[in-house]
DODREN-841393 format. One record per atom (N, C-alpha, C): residue in three letters; atom name; x, y, z. Coordinates in Angstrom, 2 decimals, padded with zeros to 5 digits. Layout:
<sites>
['ala', 'CA', [X, Y, Z]] ...
</sites>
This chain:
<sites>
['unk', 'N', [134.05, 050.45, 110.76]] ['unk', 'CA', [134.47, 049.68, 111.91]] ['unk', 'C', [135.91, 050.04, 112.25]] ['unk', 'N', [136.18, 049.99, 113.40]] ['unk', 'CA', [138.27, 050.40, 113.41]] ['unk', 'C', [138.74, 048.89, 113.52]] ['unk', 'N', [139.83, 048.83, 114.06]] ['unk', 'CA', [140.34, 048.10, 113.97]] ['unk', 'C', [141.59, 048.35, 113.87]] ['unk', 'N', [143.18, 047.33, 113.62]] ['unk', 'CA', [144.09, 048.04, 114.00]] ['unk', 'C', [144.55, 048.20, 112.12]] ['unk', 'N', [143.68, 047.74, 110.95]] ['unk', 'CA', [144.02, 047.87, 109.85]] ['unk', 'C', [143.09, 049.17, 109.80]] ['unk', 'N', [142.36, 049.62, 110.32]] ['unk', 'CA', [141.67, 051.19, 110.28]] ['unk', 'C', [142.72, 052.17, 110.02]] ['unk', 'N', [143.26, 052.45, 111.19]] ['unk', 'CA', [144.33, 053.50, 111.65]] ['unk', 'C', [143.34, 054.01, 112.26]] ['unk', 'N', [142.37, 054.41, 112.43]] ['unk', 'CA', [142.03, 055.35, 113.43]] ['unk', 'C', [142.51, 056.35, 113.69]] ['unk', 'N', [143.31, 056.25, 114.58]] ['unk', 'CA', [144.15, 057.24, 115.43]] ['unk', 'C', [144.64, 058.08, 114.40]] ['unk', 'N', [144.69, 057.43, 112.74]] ['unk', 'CA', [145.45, 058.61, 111.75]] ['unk', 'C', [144.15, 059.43, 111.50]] ['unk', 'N', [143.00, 059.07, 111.76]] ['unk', 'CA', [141.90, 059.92, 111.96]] ['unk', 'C', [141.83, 061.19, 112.96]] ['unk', 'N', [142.15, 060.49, 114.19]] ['unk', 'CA', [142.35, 061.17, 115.18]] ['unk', 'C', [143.26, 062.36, 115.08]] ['unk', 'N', [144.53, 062.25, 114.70]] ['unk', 'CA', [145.62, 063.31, 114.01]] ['unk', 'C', [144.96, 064.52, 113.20]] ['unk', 'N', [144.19, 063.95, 112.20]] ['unk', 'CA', [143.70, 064.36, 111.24]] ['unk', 'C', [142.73, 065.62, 111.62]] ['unk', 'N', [141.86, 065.21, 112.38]] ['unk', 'CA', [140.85, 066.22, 112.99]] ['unk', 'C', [141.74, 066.97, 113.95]] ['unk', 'N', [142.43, 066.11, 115.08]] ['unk', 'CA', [143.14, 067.44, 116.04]] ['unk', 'C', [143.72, 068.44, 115.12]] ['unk', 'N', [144.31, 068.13, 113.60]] ['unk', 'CA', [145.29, 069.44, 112.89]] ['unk', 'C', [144.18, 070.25, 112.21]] ['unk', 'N', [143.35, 069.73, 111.65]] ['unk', 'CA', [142.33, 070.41, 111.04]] ['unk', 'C', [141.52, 071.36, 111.96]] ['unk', 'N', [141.46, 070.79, 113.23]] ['unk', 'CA', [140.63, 071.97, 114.12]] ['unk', 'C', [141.54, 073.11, 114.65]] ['unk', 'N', [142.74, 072.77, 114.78]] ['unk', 'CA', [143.78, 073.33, 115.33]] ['unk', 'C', [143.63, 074.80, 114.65]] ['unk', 'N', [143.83, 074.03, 112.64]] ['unk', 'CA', [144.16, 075.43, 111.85]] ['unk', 'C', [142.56, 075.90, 111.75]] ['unk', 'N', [141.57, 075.89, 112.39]] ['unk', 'CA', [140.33, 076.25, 112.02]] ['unk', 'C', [139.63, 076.17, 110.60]] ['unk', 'N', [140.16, 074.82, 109.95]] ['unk', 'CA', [139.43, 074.61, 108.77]] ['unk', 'C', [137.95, 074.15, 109.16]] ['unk', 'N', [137.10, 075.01, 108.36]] ['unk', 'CA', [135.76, 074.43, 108.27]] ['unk', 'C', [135.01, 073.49, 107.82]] ['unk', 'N', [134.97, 072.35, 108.43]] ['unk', 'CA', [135.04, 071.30, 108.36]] ['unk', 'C', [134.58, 070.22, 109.43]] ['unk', 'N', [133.33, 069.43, 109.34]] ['unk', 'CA', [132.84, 068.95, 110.54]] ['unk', 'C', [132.89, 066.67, 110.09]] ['unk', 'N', [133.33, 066.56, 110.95]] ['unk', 'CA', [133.59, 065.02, 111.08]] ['unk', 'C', [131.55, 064.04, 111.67]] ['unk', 'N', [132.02, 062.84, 110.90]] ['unk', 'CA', [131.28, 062.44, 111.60]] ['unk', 'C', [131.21, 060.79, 111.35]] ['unk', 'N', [131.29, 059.99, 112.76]] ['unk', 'CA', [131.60, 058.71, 112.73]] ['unk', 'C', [130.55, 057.85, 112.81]] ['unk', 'N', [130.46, 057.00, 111.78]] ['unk', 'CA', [129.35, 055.50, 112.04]] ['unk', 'C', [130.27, 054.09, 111.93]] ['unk', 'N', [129.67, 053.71, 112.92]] ['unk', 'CA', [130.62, 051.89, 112.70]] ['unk', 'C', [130.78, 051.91, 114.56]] ['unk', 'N', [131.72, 050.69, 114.61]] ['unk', 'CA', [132.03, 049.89, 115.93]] ['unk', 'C', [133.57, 050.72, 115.62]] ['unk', 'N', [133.74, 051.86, 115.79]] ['unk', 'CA', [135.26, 052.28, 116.31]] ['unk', 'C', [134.95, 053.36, 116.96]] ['unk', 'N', [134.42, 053.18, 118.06]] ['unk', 'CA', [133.73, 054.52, 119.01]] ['unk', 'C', [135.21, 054.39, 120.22]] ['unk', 'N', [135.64, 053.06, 120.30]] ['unk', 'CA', [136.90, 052.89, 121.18]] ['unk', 'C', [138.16, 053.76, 120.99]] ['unk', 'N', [138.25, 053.24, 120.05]] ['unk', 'CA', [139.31, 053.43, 118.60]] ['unk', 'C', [139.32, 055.31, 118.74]] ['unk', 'N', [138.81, 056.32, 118.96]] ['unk', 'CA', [138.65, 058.03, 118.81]] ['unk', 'C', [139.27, 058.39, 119.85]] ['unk', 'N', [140.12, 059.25, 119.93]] ['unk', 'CA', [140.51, 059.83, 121.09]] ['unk', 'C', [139.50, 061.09, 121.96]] ['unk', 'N', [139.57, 061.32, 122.63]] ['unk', 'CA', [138.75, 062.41, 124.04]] ['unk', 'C', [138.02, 063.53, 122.90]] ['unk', 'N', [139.43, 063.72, 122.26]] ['unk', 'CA', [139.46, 065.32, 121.61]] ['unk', 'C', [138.61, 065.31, 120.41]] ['unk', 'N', [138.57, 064.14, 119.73]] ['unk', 'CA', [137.96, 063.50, 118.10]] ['unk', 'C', [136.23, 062.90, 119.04]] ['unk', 'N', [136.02, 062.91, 119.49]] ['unk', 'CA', [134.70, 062.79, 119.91]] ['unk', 'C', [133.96, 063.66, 120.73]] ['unk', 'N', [134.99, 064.65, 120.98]] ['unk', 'CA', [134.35, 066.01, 121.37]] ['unk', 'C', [133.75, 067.34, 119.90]] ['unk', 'N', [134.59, 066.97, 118.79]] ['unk', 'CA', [134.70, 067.33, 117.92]] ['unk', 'C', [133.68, 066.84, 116.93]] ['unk', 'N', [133.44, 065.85, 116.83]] ['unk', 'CA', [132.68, 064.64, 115.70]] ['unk', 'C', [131.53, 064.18, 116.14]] ['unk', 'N', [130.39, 064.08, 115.11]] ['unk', 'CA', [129.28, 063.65, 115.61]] ['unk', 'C', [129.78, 062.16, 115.67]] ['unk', 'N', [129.57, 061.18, 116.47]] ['unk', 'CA', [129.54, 059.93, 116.77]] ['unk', 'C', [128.57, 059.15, 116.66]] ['unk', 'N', [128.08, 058.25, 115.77]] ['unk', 'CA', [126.87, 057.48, 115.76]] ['unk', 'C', [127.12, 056.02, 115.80]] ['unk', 'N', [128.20, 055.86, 116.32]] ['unk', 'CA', [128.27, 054.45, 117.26]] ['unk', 'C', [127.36, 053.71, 115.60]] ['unk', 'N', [127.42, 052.06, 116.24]] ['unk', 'CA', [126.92, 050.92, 114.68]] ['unk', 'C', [125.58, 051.88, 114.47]] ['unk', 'N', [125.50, 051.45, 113.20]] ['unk', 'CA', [123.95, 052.16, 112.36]] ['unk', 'C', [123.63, 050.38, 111.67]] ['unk', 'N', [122.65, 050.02, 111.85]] ['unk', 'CA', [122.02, 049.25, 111.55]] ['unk', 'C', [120.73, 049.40, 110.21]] ['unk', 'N', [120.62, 050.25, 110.12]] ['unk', 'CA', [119.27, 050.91, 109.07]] ['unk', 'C', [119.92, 051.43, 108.03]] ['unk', 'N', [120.03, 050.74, 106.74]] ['unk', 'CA', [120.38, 051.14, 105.47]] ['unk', 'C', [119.79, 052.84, 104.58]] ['unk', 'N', [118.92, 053.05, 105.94]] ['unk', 'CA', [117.84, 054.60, 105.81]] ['unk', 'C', [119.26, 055.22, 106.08]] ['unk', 'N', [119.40, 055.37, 107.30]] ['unk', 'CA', [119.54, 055.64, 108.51]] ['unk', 'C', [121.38, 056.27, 107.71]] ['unk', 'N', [121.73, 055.50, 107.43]] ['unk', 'CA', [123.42, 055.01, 106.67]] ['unk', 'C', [123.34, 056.01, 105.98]] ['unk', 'N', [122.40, 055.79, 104.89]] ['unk', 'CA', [122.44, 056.57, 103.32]] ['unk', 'C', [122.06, 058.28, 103.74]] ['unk', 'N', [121.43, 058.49, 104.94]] ['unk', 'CA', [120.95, 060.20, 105.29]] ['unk', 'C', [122.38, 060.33, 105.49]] ['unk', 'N', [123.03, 059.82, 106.25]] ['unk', 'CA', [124.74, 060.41, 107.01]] ['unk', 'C', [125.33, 060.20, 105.65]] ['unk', 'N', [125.35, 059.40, 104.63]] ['unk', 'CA', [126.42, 059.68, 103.42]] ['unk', 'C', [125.68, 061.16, 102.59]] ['unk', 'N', [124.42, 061.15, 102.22]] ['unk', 'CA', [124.06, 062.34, 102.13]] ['unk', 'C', [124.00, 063.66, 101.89]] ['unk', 'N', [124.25, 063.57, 103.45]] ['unk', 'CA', [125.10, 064.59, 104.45]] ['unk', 'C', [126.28, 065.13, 104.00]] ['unk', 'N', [127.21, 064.14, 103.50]] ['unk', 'CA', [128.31, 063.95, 104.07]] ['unk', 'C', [129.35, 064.83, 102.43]] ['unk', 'N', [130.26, 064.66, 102.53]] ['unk', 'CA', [130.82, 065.31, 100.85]] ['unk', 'C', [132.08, 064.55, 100.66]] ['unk', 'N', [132.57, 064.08, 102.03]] ['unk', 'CA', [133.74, 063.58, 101.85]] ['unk', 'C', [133.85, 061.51, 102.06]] ['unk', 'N', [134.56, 060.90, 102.01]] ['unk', 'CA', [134.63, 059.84, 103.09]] ['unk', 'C', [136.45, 059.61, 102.96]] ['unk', 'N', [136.47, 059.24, 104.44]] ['unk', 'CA', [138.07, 059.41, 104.27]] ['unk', 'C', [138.53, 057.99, 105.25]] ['unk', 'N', [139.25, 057.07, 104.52]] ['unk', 'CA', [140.00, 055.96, 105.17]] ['unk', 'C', [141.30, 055.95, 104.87]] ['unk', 'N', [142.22, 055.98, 106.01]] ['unk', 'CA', [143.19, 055.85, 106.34]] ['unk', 'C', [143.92, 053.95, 106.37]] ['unk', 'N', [143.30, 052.96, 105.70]] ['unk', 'CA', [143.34, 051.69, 106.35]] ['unk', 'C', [144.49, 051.71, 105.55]] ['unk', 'N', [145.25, 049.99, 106.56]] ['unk', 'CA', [146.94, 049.67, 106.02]] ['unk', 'C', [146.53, 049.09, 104.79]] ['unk', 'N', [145.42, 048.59, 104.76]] ['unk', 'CA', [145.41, 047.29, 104.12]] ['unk', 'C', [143.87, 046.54, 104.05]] ['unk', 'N', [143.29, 046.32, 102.89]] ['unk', 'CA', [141.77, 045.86, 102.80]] ['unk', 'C', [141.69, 046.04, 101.08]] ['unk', 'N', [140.58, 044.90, 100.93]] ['unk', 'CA', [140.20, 045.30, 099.55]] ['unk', 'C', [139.39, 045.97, 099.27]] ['unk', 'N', [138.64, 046.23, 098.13]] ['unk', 'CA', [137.63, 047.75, 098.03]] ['unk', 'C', [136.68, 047.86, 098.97]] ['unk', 'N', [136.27, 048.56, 099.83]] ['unk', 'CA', [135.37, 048.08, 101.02]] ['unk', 'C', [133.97, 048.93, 100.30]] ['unk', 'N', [132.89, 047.89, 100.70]] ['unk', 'CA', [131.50, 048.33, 100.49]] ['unk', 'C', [131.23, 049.81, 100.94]] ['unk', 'N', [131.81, 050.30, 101.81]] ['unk', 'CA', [131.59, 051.35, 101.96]] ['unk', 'C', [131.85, 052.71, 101.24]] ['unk', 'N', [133.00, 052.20, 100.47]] ['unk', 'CA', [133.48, 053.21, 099.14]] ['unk', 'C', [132.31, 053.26, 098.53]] ['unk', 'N', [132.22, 052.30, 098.20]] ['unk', 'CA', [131.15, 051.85, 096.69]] ['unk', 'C', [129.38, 052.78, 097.44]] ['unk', 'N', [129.44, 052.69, 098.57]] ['unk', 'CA', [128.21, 053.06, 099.09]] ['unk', 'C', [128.20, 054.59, 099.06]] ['unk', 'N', [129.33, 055.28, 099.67]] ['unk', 'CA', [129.53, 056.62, 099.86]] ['unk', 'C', [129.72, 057.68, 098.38]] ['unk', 'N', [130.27, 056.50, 098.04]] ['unk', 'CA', [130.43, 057.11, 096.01]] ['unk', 'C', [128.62, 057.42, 095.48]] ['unk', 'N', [128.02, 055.98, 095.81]] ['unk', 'CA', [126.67, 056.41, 095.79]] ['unk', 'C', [125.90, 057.79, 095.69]] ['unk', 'N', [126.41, 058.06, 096.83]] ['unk', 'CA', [125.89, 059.46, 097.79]] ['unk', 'C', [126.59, 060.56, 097.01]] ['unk', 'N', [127.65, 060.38, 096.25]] ['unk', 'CA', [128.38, 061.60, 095.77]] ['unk', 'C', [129.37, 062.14, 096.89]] ['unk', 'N', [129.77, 061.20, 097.44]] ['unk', 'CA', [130.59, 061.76, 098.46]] ['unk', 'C', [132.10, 061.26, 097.83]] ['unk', 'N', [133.01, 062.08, 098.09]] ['unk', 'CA', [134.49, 061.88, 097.37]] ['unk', 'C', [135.57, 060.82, 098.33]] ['unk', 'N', [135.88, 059.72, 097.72]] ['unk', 'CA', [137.17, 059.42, 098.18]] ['unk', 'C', [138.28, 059.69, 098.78]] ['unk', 'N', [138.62, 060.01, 099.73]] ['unk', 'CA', [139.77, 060.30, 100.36]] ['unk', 'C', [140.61, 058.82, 101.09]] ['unk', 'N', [141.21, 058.91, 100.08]] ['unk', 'CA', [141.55, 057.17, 101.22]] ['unk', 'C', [142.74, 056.48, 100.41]] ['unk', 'N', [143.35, 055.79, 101.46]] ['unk', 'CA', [144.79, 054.90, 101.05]] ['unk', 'C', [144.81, 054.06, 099.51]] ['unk', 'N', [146.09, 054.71, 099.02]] ['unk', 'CA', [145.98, 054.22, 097.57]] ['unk', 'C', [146.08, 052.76, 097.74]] ['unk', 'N', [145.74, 052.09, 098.01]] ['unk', 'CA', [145.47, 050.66, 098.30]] ['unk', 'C', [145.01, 049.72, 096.99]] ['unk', 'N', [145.73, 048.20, 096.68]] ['unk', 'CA', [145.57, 048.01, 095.27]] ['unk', 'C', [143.99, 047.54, 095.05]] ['unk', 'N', [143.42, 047.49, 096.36]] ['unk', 'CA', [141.94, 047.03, 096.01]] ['unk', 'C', [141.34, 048.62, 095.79]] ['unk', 'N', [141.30, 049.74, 096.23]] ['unk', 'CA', [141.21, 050.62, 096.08]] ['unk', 'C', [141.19, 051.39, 094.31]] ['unk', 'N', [142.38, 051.22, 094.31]] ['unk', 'CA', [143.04, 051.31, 092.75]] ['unk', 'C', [142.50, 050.84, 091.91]] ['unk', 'N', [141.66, 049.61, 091.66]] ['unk', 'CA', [141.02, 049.06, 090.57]] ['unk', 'C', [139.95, 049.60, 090.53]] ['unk', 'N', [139.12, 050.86, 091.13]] ['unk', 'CA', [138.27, 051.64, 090.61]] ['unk', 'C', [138.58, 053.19, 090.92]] ['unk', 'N', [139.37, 053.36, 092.04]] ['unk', 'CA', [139.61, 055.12, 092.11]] ['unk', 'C', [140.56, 055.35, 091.61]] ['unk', 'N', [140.41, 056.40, 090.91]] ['unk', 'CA', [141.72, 057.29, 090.38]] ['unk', 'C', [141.94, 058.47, 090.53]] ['unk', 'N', [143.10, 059.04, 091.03]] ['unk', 'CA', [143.42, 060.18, 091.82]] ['unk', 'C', [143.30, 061.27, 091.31]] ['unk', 'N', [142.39, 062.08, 091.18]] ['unk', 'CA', [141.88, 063.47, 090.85]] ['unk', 'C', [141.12, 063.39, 089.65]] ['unk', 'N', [140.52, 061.92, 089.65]] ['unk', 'CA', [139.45, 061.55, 088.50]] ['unk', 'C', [138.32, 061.48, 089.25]] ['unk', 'N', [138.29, 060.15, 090.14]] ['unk', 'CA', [136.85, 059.97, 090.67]] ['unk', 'C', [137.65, 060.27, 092.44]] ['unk', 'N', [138.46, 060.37, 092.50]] ['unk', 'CA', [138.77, 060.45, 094.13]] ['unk', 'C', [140.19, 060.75, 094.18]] ['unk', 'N', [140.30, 061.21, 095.40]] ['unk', 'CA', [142.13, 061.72, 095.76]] ['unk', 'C', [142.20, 060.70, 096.73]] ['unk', 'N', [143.85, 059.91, 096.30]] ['unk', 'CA', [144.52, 058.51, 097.22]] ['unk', 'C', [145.44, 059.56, 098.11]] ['unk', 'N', [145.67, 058.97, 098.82]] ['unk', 'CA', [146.69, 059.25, 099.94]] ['unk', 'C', [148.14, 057.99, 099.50]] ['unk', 'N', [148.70, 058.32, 098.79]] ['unk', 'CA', [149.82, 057.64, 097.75]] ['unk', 'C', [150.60, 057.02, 099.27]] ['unk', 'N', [151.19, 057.73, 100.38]] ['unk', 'CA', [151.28, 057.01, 101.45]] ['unk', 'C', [150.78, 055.91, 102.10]] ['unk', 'N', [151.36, 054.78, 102.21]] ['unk', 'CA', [150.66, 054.35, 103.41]] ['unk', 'C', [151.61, 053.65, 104.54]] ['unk', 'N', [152.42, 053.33, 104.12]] ['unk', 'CA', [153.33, 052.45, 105.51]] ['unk', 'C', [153.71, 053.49, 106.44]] ['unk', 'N', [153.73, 055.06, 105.89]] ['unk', 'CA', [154.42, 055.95, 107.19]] ['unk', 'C', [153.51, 056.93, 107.06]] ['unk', 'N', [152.92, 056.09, 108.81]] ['unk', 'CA', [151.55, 056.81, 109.21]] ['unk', 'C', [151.30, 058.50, 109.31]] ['unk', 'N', [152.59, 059.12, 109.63]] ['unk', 'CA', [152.75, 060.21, 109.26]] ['unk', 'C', [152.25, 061.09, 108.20]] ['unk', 'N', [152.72, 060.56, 107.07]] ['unk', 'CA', [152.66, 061.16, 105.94]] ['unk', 'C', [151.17, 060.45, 105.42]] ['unk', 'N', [150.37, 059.34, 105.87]] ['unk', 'CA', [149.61, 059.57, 105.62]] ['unk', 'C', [148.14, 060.56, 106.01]] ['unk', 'N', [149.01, 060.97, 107.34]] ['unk', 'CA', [148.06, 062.29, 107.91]] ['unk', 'C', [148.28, 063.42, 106.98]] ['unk', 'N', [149.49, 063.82, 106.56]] ['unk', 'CA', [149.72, 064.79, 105.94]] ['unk', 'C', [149.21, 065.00, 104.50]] ['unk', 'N', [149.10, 063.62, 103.56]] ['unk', 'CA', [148.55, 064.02, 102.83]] ['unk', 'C', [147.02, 063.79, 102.81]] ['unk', 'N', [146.21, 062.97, 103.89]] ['unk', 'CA', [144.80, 063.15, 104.14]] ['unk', 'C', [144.20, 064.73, 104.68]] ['unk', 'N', [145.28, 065.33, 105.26]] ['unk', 'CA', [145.14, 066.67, 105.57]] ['unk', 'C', [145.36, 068.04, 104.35]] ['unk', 'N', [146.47, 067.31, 103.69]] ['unk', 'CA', [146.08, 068.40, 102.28]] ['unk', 'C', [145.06, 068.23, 101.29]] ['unk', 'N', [144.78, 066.67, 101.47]] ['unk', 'CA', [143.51, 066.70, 100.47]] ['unk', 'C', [142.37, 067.55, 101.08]] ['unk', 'N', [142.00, 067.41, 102.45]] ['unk', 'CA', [140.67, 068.09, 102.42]] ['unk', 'C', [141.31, 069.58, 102.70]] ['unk', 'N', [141.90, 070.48, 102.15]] ['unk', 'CA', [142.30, 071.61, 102.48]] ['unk', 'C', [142.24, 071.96, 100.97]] ['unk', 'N', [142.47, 070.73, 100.22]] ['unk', 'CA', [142.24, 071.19, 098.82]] ['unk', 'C', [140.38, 071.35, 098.24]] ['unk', 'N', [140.04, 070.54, 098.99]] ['unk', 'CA', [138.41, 070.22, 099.10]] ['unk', 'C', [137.53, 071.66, 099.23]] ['unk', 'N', [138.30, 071.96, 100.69]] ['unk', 'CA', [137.68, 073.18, 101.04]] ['unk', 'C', [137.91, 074.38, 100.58]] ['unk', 'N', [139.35, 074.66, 099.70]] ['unk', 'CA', [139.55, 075.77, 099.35]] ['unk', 'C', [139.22, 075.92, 097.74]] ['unk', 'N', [138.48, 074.65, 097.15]] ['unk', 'CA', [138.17, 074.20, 095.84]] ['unk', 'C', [137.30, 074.04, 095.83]] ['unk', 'N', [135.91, 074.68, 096.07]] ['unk', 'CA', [135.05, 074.21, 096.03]] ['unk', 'C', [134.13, 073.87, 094.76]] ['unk', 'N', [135.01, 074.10, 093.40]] ['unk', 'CA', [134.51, 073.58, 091.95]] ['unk', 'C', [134.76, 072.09, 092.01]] ['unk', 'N', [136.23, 072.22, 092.56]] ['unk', 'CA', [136.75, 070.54, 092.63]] ['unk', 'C', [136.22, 069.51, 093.49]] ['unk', 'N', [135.49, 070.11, 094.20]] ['unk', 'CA', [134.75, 068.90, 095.34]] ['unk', 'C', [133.40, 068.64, 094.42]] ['unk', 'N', [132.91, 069.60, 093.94]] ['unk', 'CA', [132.03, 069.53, 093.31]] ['unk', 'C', [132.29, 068.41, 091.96]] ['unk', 'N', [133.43, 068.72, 091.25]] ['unk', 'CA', [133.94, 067.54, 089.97]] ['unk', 'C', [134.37, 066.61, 090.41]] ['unk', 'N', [134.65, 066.25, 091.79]] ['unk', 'CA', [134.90, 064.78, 091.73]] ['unk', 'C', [133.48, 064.09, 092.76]] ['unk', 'N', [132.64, 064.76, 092.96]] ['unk', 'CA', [131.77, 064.42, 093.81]] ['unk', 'C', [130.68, 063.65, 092.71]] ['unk', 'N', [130.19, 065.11, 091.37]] ['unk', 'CA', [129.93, 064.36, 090.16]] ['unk', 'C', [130.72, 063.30, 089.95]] ['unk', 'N', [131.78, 063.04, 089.30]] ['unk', 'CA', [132.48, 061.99, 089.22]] ['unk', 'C', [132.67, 060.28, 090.07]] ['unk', 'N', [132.76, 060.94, 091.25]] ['unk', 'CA', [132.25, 059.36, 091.76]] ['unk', 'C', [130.94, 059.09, 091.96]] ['unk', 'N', [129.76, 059.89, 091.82]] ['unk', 'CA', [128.99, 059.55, 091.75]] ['unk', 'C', [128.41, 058.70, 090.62]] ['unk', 'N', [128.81, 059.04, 089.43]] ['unk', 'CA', [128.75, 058.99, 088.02]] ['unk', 'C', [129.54, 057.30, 087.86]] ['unk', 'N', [130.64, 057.53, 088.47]] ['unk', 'CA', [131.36, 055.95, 088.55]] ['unk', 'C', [130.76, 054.92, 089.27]] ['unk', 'N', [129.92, 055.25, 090.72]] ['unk', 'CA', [128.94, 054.57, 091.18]] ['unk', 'C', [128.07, 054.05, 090.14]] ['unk', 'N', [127.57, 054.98, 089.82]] ['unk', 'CA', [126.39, 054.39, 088.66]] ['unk', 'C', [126.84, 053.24, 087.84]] ['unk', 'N', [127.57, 053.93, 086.98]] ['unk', 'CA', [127.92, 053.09, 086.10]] ['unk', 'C', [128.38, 052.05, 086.51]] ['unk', 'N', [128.71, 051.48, 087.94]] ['unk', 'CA', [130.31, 050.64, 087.86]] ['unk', 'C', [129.25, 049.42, 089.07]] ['unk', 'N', [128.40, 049.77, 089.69]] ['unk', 'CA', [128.18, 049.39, 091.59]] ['unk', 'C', [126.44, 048.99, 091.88]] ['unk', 'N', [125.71, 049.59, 090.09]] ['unk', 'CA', [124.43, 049.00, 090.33]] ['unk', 'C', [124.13, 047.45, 090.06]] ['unk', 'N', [123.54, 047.59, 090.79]] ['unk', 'CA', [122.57, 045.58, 090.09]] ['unk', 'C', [122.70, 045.58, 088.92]] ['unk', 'N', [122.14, 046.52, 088.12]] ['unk', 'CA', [122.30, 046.13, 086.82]] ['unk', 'C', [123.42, 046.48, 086.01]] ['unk', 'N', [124.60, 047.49, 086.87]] ['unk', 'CA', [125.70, 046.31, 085.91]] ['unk', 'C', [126.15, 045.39, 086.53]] ['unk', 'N', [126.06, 045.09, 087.72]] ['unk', 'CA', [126.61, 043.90, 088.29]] ['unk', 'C', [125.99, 042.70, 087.23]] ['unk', 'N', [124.54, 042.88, 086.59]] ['unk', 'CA', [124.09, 041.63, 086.19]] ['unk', 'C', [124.77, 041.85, 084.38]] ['unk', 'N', [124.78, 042.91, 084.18]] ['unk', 'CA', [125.44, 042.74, 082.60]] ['unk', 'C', [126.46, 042.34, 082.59]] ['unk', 'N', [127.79, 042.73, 083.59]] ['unk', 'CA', [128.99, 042.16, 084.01]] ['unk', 'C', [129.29, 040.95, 083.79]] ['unk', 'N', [128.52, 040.24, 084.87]] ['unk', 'CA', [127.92, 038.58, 084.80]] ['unk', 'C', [127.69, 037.90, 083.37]] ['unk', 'N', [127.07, 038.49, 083.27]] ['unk', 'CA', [126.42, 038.12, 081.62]] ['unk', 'C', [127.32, 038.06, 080.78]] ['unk', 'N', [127.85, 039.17, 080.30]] ['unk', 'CA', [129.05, 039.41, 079.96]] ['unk', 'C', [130.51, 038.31, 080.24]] ['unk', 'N', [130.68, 037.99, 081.37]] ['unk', 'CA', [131.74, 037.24, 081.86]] ['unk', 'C', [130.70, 035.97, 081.38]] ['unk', 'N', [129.59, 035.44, 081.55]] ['unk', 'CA', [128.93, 033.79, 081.01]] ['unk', 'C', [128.98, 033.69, 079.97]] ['unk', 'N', [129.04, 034.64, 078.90]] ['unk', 'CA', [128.89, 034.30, 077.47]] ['unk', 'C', [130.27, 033.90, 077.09]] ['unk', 'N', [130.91, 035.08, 077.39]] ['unk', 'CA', [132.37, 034.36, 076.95]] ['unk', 'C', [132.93, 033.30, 077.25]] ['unk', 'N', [132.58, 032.86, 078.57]] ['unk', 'CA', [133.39, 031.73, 079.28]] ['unk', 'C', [132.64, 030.69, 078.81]] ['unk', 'N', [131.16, 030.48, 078.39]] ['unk', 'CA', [130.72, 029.97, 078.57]] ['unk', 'C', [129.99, 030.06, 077.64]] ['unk', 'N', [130.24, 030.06, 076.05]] ['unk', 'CA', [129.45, 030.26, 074.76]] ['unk', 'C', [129.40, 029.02, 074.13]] ['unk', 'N', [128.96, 028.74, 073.66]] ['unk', 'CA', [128.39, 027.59, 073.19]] ['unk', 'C', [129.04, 027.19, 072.01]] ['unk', 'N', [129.74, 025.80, 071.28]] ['unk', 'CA', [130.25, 025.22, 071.11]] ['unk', 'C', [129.73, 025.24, 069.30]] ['unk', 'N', [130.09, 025.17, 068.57]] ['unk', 'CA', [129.74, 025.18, 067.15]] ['unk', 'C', [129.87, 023.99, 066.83]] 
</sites>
């Protein structure tokens, strides 16, 4: 979704420099920020406007190798946790909700920037330049968040978690 905690527009940056230097490399947008893209970033990017079909979602993560958010500010958004799924890599604002599961050149690369929107183009733009010219390393952290998905984002550890957190809190009295 955009919004003005998205950045967007640091999206927008992002693709105009990347097409500029002819990195190979193709964009592609789902959510309610079809407003939010400039002329040039939707001439460029497949656009799929809201996706409603959890099918539909999971083919475009897939697809996809990267996911990249630029936001000021949010806690871990479902969509990490979804795209990690897919094996698709983190690219996104070291953010402290962020931080309590990605780690930078473990399961995903942060963009250590964030208040100066600038520099967070610049280093969202060297990460995927590192992506593309690494292609072992897209590959090890793609394993990797996928692997952290698993372990970290299914039902069933969500329910051992739980379990885990009831017994202790909540063990029974001698």
């Amino acid at each position: 979704r955009g919004g003005p905690q998205k950045r967007v527009w640091i999206l927008n940056q992002v693709i105009e420099k990347l097409t500029d230097e002819n990195v190979p490399v193709k964009f592609y947008f789902a959510g309610t920020m079809t407003e939010d893209l400039s002329d040039f970033t939707k001439q460029q990017a497949t656009v799929y406007g809201g996706i409603s079909s959890q099918k539909e979602m999971y083919a475009i993560y897939e697809e996809s190798h990267v996911l990249i958010l630029t936001s000021a500010y949010e806690g871990f958004p479902m969509v990490i946790k979804e795209a990690m799924a897919c094996g698709c890599v983190p690219v996104v604002t070291a953010l402290e909700g962020n931080k309590m599961h990605l780690i930078h050149n473990s399961n995903a690369l942060l963009i250590e920037s964030i208040e100066e929107e600038d520099r967070v183009a610049e280093e969202a733009i060297t990460n995927i330049h590192r992506l593309v010219n690494y292609p072992d390393e897209l590959r090890r952290l793609s394993v990797a968040a996928y692997e952290y998905a698993r372990d970290h984002f299914t039902k069933q550890a969500f329910f051992e978690k739980c379990r885990a957190l009831l017994l202790t809190t909540h063990s029974p009295r001698n």
